[in-house]
N, C-alpha and C positions, 0 to 999 in steps of 0.2 A: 671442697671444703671451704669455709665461710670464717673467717675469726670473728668471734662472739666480744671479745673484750677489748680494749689494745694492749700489745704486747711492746713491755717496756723492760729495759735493758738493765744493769744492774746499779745504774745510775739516776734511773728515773727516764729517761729518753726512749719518747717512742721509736719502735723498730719498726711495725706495723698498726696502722689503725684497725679501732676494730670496723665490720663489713667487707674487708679487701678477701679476696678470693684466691688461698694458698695453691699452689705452684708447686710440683717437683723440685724446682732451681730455689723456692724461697724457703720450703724446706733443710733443703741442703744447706742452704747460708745459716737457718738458724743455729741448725749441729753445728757449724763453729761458731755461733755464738755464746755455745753451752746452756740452749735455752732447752728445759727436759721437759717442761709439758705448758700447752696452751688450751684455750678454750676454744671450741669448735661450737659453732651455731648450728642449733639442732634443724632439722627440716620439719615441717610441720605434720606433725602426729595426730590420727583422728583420735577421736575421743574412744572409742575401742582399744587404740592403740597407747591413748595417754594411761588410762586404767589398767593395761597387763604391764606397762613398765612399771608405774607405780605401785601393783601388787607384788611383782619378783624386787623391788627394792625393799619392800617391807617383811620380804620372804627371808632377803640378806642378812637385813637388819635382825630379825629371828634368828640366824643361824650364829650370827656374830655375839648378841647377849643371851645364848642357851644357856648357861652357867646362874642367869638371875632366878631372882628379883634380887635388887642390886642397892645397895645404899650411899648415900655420901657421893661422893667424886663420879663415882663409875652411873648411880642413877639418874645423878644432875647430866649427865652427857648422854644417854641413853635416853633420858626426856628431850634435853635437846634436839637431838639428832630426828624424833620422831616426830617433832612440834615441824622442824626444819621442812624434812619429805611433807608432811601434810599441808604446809603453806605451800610449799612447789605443787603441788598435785592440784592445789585450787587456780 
């Protein structure tokens, strides 16, 4: 696994740049650092495969707003979120 971003401490202090290549042992030091989730760099996706991810994310997204059509707070986030996946998928 690949870190996507750098991972910074709760001070602001890198612990990891991003591109270094996680380890078992760098793992385990994170868990005592109370770090609970980082970014992992994705491997390269052919374009078959960028499209089925992208359709099961907007599958999600379906199953998460079945309750709409939605107004106020909940639509403006529901737009976003949709606007969000649609620039990632370009």
């Amino acid at each position: 696994m690949t870190l996507a971003d750098d991972l910074l401490d709760k001070q602001g202090h890198v612990l990891l740049p991003a591109g270094v290549t996680l380890t078992a042992g760098m793992l385990k030091s994170l868990a005592q650092h109370s770090v609970q989730q980082l970014s992992i760099a994705q491997e390269g996706m052919s374009e078959q495969e960028q499209t089925v991810d992208y359709q099961k994310k907007l599958d999600r997204l379906a199953i998460l707003f079945r309750q709409g059509p939605y107004e106020g707070p909940t639509g403006t986030l529901q737009e976003y979120i949709y606007n969000y996946r649609r620039a990632e998928a370009e």
